[in-house]
C-alpha positions in Angstrom: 1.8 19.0 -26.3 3.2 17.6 -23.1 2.2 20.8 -20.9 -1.5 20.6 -22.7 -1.5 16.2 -20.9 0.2 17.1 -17.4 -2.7 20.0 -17.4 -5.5 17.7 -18.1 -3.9 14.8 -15.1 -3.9 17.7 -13.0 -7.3 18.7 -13.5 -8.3 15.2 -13.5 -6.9 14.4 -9.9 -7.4 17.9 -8.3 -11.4 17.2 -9.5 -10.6 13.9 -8.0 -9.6 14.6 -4.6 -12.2 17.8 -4.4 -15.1 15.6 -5.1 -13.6 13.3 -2.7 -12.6 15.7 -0.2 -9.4 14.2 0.5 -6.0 15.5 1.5 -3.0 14.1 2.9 -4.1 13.4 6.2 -7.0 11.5 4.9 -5.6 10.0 1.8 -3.1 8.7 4.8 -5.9 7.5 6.8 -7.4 5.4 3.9 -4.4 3.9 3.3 -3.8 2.6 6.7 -7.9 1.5 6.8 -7.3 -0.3 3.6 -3.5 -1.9 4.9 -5.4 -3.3 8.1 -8.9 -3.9 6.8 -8.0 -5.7 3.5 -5.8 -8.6 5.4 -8.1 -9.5 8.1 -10.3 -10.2 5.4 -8.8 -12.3 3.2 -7.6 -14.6 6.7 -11.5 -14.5 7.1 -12.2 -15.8 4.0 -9.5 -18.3 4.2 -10.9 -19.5 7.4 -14.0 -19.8 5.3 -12.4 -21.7 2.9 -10.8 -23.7 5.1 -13.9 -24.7 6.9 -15.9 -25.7 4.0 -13.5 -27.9 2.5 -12.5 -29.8 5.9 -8.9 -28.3 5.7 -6.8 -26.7 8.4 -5.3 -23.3 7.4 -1.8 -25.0 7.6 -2.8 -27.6 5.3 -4.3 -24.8 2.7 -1.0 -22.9 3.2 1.2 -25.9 2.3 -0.9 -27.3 -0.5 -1.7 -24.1 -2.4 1.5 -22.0 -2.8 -0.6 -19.1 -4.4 -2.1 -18.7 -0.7 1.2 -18.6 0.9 2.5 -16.1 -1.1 -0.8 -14.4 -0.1 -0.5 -14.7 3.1 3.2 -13.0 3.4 1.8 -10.2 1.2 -1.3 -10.0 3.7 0.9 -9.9 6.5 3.2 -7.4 5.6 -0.2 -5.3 4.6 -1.2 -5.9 8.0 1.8 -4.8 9.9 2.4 -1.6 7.9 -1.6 -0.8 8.1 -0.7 -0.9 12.0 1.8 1.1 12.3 0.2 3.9 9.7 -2.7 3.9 12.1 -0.4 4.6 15.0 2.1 6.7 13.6 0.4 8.9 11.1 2.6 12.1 12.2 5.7 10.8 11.3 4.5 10.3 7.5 3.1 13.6 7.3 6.4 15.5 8.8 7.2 16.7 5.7 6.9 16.9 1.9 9.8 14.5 1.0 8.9 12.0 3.7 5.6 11.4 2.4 6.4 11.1 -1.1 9.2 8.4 -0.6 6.7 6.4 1.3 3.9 6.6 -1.0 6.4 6.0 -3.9 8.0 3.0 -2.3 4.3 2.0 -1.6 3.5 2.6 -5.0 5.4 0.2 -6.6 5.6 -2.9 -3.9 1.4 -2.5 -3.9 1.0 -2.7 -7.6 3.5 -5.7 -8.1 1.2 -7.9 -6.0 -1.8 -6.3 -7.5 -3.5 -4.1 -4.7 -5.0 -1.9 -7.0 -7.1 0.1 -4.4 -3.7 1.0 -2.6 -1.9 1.8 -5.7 -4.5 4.2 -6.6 -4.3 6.0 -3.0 -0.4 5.6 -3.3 -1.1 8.0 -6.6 -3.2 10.6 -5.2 -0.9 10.9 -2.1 2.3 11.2 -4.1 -0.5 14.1 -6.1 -1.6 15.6 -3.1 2.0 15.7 -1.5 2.2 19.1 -2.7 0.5 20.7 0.2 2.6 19.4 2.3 5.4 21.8 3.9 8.8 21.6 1.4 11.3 21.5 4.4 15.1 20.7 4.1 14.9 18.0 6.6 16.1 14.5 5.7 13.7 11.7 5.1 13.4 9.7 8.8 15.6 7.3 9.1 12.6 4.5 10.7 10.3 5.8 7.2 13.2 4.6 4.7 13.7 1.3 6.7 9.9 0.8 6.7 8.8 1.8 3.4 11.9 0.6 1.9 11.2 -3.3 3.7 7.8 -3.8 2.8 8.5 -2.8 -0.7 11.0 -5.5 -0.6 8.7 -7.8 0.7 6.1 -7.2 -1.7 8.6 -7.4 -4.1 9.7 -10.8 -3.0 6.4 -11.8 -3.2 6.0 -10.8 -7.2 9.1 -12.9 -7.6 7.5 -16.1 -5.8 4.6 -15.0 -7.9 6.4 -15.4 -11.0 8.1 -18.5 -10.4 4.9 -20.3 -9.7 3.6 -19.4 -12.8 6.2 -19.5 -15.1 
C-alpha cells in the first residue's frame, strides 16, 4: 500500500517538473526570483498603503505589529533572495547541500506562510536526486545561512503567535 502512494507522488511531481521543465538549476533560480521579487513588493505596497492613509512607514510599522513582523520576514526574504542570485554554485555543489537548504527552507517558508516558496522548496528537495551524491560535507557558510533564516522565520511564527493568541 505504501509503495503503490510514494509511486503515484513520484509520478505526480516528475509530470510536474517535465511539464514545467524544471531542474535544479532552475527550480534554484525561481526560488531566488521569488526571495527578491516577493519583498520589494510588499515594501511597494506598503509604501502604497502608507501614502493613502497619510502615514509614514515608521508610523505603520509601530502601529500595526502584524507589518513588523512582515517586514522582518520580508527582509530576511530579501537578503537570502540576494545571495541565491549571486551564489547559485555553492547550493548546487552537491546532493546533500541542496537538500539541507531546501529542507531548512522548507519549514522556515511555510511557518510564515509563503506558500509559493514552500512549494519550490518541495520540488527542489524532489528534484535533488539528480544532483551528484558526493561524500563531501555540507558547506560550512550553507548550514549558517540556511540554518539563520529558518530561525528567523521561525521567530517570526513565534511573534506571529503571540499576537494572536
Amino acid at each position: 500500500m505504501w509503495a503503490i502512494s510514494k509511486q503515484k507522488v513520484e509520478n505526480f511531481f516528475d509530470r510536474m517538473t517535465r511539464s514545467m521543465n524544471l531542474d535544479t538549476k532552475k527550480i534554484l533560480s525561481w526560488y531566488s526570483y521569488v526571495l527578491f521579487i516577493a519583498p520589494l513588493l510588499f515594501w511597494a505596497l506598503i509604501a502604497l498603503r502608507g501614502c493613502a492613509s497619510n502615514q509614514s512607514i515608521k508610523m505603520m510599522i509601530m502601529k500595526q505589529p502584524a507589518v513588523a513582523i512582515a517586514t522582518i520576514a520580508a527582509i530576511v526574504d530579501f537578503g537570502l533572495g540576494y545571495y541565491l542570485m549571486l551564489n547559485k554554485k555553492q547550493f548546487l555543489v552537491n546532493r546533500q547541500t541542496y537538500r539541507f537548504f531546501m529542507a531548512s527552507q522548507l519549514i522556515g517558508q511555510i511557518l510564515v506562510g509563503n506558500l509559493l516558496c514552500g512549494v519550490l522548496a518541495i520540488l527542489g528537495m524532489y528534484k535533488a536526486k539528480t544532483l551528484k551524491k558526493m561524500q563531501d560535507n555540507i558547506s560550512p557558510i550553507v548550514i549558517a545561512i540556511s540554518l539563520v533564516a529558518a530561525v528567523l522565520l521561525a521567530l517570526c511564527f513565534m511573534l506571529i503567535l503571540l499576537l494572536e493568541f
